[in-house]
C-alpha positions in Angstrom: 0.0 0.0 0.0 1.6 3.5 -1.0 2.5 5.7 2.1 0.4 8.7 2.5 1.8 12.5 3.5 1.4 13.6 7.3 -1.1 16.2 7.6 -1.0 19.3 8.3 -2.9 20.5 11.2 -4.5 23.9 10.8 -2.3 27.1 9.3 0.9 26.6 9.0 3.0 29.4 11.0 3.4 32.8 9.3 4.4 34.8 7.7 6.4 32.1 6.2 7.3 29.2 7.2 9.2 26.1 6.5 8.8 22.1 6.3 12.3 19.7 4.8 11.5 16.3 5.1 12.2 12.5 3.3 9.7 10.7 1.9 9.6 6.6 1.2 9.0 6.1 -2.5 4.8 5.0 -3.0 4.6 8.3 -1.1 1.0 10.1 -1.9 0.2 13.3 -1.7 -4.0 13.3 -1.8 -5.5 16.0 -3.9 -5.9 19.6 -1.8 -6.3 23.3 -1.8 -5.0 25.3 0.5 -5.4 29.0 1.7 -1.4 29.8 1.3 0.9 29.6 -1.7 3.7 27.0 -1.7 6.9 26.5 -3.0 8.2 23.0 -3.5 11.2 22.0 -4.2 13.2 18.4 -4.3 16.4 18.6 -3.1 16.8 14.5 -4.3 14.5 13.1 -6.5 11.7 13.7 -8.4 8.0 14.1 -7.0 4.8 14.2 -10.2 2.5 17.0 -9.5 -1.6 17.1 -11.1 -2.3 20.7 -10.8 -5.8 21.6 -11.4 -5.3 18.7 -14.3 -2.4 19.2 -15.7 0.9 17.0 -14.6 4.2 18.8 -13.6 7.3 17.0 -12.5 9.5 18.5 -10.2 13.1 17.5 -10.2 16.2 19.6 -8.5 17.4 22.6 -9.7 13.5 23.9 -10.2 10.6 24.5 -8.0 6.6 24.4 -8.3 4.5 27.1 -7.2 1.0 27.1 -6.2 -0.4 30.3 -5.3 -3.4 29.8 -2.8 -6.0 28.0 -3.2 -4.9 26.0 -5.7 -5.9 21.9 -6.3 -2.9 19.7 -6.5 -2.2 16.8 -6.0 1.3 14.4 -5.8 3.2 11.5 -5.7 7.0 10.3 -6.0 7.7 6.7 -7.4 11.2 6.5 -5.3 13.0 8.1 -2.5 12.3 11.8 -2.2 14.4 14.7 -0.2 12.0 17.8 -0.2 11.5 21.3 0.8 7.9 23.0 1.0 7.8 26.9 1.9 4.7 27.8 2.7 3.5 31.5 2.1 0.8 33.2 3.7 -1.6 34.7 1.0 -1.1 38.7 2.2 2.9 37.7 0.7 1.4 36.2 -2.3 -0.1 39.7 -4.1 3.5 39.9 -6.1 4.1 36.1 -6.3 3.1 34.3 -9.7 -0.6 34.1 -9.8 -0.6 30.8 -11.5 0.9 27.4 -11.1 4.1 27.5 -12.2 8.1 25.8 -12.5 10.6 28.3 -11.2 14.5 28.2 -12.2 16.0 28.3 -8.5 18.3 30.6 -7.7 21.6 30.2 -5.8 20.5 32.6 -3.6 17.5 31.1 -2.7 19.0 28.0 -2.6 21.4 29.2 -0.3 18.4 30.4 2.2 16.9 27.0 2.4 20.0 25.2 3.2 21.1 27.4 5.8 17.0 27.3 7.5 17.5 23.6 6.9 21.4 23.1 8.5 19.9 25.3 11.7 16.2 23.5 11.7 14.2 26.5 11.1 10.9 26.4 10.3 9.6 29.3 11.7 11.9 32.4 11.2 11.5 34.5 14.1 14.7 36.6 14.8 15.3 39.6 13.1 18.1 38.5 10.6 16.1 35.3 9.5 12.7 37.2 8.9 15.1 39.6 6.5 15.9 36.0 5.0 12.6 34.9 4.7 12.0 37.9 2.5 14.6 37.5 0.6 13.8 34.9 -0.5 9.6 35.9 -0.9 11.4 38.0 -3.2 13.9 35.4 -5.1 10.3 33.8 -6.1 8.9 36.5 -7.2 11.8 37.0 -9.3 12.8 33.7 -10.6 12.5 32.8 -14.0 9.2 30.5 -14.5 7.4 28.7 -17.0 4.1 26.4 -17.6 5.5 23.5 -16.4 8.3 21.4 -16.6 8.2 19.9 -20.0 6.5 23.4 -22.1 5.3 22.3 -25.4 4.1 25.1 -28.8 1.7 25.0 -31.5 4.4 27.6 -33.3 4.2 26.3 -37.2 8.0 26.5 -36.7 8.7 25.0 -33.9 5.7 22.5 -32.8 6.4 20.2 -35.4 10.3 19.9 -33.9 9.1 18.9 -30.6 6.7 16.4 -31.7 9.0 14.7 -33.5 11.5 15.1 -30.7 9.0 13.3 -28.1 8.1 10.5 -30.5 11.8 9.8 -30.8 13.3 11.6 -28.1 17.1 9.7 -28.8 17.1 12.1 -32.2 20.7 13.3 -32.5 20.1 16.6 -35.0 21.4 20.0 -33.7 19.0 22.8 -33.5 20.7 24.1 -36.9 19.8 21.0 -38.6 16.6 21.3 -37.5 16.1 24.7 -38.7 16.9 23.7 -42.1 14.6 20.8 -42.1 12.1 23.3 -41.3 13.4 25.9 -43.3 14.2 28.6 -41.2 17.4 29.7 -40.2 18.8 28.4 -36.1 18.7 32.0 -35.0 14.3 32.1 -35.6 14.3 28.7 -34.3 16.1 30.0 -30.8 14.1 32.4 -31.0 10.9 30.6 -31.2 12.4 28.4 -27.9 13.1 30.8 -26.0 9.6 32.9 -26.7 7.1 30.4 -26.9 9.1 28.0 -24.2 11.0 30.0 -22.0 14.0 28.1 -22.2 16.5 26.6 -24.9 16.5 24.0 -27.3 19.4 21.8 -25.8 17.7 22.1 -22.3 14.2 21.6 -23.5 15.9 18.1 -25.1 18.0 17.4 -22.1 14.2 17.6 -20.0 12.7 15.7 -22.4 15.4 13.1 -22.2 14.8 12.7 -18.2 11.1 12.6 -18.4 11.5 9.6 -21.0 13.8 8.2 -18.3 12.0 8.0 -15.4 9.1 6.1 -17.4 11.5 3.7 -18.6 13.4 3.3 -15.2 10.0 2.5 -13.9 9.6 0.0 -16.4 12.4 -1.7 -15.1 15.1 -1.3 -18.5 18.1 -1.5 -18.0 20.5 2.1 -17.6 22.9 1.2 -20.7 19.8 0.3 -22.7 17.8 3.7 -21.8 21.5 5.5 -22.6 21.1 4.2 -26.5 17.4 4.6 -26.5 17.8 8.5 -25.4 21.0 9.1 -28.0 23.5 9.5 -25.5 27.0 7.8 -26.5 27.6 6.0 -23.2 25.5 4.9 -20.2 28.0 7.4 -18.6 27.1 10.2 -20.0 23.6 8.8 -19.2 24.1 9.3 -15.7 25.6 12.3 -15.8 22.8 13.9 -17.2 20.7 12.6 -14.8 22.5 13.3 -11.7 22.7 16.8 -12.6 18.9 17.1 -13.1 17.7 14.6 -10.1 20.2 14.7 -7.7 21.1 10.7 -7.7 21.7 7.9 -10.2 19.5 6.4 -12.2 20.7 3.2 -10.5 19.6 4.1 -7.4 15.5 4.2 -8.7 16.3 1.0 -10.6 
């Protein structure tokens, strides 16, 4: 039987406050609104969000926001390391007023480790409410987009991520793509970065992981999903994927 998330009891503390905890893989997070935005963020791992219908993954290196009152629901299929802030709404005026994946800053990085090494949960001195602003304000600030995975109907550019997801191992550089589509590399970046919010090579590189947690889960092997996902070694495999999750693929095996 999958392991459910503690509950919460009542508000959480305020202004902001804080919760870092690990979580079994099976974990589920039931479906849930709440009156305060959140911020979570996996520090190891990867949990699946549905937000108001619409799956998000959340791996390291980015965060999902869910301004109040928003439905979501979760789950992670292995081990988990994770960070919620919780926000209360009066802090949330500025804050993205949909659900969204932020880019994490070092900065704000560099807040939740230091709350996490000293166990705060609740700022309450001085110096760590300044910190707990800061770092309202490194959400507020942080480069976001849709979701994890964005996708386009651009005439340009939609037809070169459809053909990436149904064969995400495809080897062709952006500039060969252009000229397939017959546009130059400089429109097609263009288009990425306008429509997606992010570049080609990294919109790829998330493609690639998302593709390899649903073949991890299936149970293939890592040198397998390496040659399936056009890498040239299972190496280089894991590389990407330690940088992105924060483990090896061999330790959700």
């Amino acid at each position: 039987m999958a392991a459910r998330e503690p509950r919460i009891e009542g508000d959480p503390p305020r202004p902001v406050s804080f919760r870092t905890e690990h979580y079994k893989g099976g974990t589920v997070f039931p479906a849930k609104s709440q009156p305060w935005g959140e911020l979570n963020y996996a520090l190891m791992g990867v949990a699946e969000f549905v937000i108001e219908g619409v799956r998000y993954l959340s791996p390291p290196h980015y965060a999902i926001w869910l301004p109040p009152d928003t439905m979501h629901g979760a789950w992670n299929q292995h081990d988990l390391h994770y960070v919620t802030v919780y926000v209360e709404r009066a802090l949330c005026a500025d804050l993205p007023a949909e659900p969204s994946t932020l880019s994490i800053s070092p900065l704000l990085k560099a807040i939740l480790a230091d709350f996490a090494v000293r166990n705060i949960t609740l700022p309450e001195t001085e110096e760590d409410l300044r910190l707990a602003q800061v770092l309202v304000d490194q959400i507020r600030l942080a480069p976001r987009c849709e979701s994890y995975l964005p996708l386009s109907d651009d005439p340009l550019l939609g037809p070169v991520l459809k053909a990436l997801q149904a064969d995400p191992g495809d080897r062709h550089s952006l500039a060969e793509w252009a000229r397939r589509m017959g546009t130059t590399e400089r429109t097609l970046s263009r288009r990425c970065h306008d429509d997606l919010g992010i570049s080609f090579n990294e919109w790829r590189q998330r493609l690639r992981l998302v593709k390899a947690l649903a073949l991890i889960e299936a149970g293939e092997p890592v040198r397998r999903i390496a040659t399936q996902l056009g890498y040239g070694s299972a190496s280089a495999f894991i590389a990407m994927f330690r940088r992105l999750t924060g483990t090896s693929p061999t330790r959700l095996g």
